[in-house]
N, C-alpha and C positions, 0 to 999 in steps of 0.2 A: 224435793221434786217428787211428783205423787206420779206413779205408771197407771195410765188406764190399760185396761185388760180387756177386750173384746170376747164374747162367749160365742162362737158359732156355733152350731149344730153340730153333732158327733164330735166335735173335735175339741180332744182333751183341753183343759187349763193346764197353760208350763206350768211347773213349780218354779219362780226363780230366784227360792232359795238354793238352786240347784245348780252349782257353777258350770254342769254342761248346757246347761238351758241358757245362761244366760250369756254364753258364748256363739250359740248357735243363733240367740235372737239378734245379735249381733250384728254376724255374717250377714244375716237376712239383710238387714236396716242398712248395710254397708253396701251390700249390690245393688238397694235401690234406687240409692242414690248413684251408684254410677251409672245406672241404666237412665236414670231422667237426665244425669248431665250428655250423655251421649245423645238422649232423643234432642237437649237439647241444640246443640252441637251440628245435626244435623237437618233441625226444620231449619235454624239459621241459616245453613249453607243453600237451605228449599229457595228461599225468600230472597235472599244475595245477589245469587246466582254467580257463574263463573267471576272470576276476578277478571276489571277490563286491562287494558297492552297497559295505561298509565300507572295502575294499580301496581303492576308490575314491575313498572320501569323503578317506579318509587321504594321498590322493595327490593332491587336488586342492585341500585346505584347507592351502595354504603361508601362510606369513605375509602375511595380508591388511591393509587398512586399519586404524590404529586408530580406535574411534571412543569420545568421549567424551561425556559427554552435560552439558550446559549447565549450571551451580550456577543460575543465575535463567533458566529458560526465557522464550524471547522472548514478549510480548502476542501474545498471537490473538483480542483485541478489534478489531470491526469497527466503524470509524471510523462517528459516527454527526450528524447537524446535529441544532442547536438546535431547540428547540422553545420557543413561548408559550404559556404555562399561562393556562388561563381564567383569570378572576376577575369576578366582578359590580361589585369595589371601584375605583370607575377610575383613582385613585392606584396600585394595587397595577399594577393590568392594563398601564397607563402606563409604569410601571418594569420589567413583564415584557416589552413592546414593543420599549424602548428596549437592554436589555440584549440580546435574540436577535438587534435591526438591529445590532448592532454583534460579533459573536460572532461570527467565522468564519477559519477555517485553509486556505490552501493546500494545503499539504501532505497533506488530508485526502482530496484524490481527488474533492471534488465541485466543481463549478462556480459562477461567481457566480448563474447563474438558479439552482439549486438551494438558496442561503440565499434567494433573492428567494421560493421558495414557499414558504418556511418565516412568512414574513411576512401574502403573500397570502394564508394558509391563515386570517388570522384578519379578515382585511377584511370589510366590510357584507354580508351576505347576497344584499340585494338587489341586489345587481353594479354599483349605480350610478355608482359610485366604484372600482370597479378595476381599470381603465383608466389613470384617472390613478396611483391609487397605485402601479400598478407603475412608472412614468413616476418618481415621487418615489423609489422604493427602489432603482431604477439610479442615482440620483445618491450614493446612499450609501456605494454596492461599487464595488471597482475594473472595470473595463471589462474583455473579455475578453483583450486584449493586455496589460493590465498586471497581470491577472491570472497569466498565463503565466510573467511575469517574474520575479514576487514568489515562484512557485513554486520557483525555482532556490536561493531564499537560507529555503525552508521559512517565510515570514512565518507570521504567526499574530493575530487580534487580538480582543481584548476592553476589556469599558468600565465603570468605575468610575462610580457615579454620586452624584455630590455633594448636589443639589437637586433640586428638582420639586414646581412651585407654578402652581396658577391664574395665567394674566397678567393684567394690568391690562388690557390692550389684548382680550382674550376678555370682561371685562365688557362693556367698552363694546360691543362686536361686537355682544351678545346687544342691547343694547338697541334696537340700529339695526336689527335683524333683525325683516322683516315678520312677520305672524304665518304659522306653516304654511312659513315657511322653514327652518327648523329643525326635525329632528324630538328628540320629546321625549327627555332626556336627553343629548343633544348637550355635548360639554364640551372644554375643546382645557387641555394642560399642559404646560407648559416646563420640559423638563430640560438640566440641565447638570451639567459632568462630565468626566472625562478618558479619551482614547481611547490604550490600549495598546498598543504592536507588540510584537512579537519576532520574530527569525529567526539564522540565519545567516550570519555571512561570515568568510571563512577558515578556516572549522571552528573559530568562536568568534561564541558569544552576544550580539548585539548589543539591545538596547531602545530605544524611543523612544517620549513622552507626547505628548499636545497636546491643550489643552484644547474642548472643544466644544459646543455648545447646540442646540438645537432643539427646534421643538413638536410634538407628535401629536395628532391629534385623533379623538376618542372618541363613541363611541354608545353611550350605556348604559339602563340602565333607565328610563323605562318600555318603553321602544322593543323591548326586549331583555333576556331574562333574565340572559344576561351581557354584557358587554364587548364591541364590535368594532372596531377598525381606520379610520377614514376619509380621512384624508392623514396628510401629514407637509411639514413648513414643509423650505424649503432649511435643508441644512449651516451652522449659523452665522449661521442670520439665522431667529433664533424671535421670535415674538409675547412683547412686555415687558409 
């Protein structure tokens, strides 16, 4: 490789047998070319001009997430409680009583006073009585700490109902019963029946029955164009 040597006016010849000469001639040769890549660099960007929205789009849309979309979309049903369907018939009303007091989910986001209004919603008008029955329909739901609990394994329960008959022990009631103690249509019925769980544990379905009885007792016609509510006998100990 043969170096030409340019002679300007005044200005020395390097030696470049001279290892600092030929490090400084170097550096020179090294910044010039950065300086022409930069000029060039930026007549390009002169010429270009701004980058347009597509340019952009194109250079910002790299391989993004995939996204797929679900074969059975999730429910977007909002969890809703029971309800007790009127009825005039007080057999019927009796079986729709007994099936709401026993119908209720943890898992479902609401609380045990919230199945409790679901109940009180169809008690005596006259309020004389519900006081006590809400007294009677805590005994029925789990309390709020075990309520809590039951949460964790997602319980759930409902109730099968086997029977549901006048008792013997409401005839005699009635008979003992002064006049004007009773208001007309007054009637009390005993059902029985089995109470179902379900939840679970280990991320496996567990179930469990146990049979159950009790009385409700009823105000119907004439008292009342339909059905209402008036107590309910303890869990397990109904009028025979």
């Amino acid at each position: 490789m043969r170096v030409l040597v340019v002679h300007l006016p005044g200005m020395k010849t390097p030696d470049l047998s001279d290892a600092r000469s030929r490090h400084r001639i170097i550096a020179v040769l090294a910044a010039l070319v950065a300086v022409l890549v930069l000029a060039g660099v930026g007549v390009y960007g002169l010429f270009a001009g701004p980058p347009t929205a597509n340019e952009d789009a194109n250079r910002d849309s790299g391989p993004g997430p995939a996204v797929t979309a679900p074969s059975d979309p999730a429910s977007t049903a909002t969890p809703r409680l029971p309800s007790v369907s009127a009825s005039a018939d007080p057999e019927t009303f009796a079986r729709n009583v007994a099936t709401a007091l026993f119908a209720w989910d943890t898992a479902s986001g609401f609380m045990p006073l919230d199945y409790t209004s679901v109940v009180l919603a169809v008690g005596d008008p006259s309020g004389a009585e519900q006081a006590g029955l809400a007294a009677d329909i805590a005994t029925y739901l789990p309390n709020r700490d075990a309520w809590i609990e039951l949460r964790h394994y997602a319980t759930a329960q409902h109730l099968s109902i086997d029977r549901v008959y006048v008792p013997d022990a409401w005839d005699a009631a009635l008979e003992q019963a002064q006049p004007g103690q009773l208001a007309e249509g007054t009637i009390a019925y005993t059902i029985e029946g089995t109470r179902h769980r379900t939840g679970t544990w280990n991320d496996e379905t567990v179930t469990s029955e146990h049979p159950v009885a009790f009385t409700v007792f009823l105000v119907c016609a004439s008292t009342y164009d339909t059905c209402h509510l008036l107590r309910l006998s303890q869990l397990d100990n109904p009028l025979r």
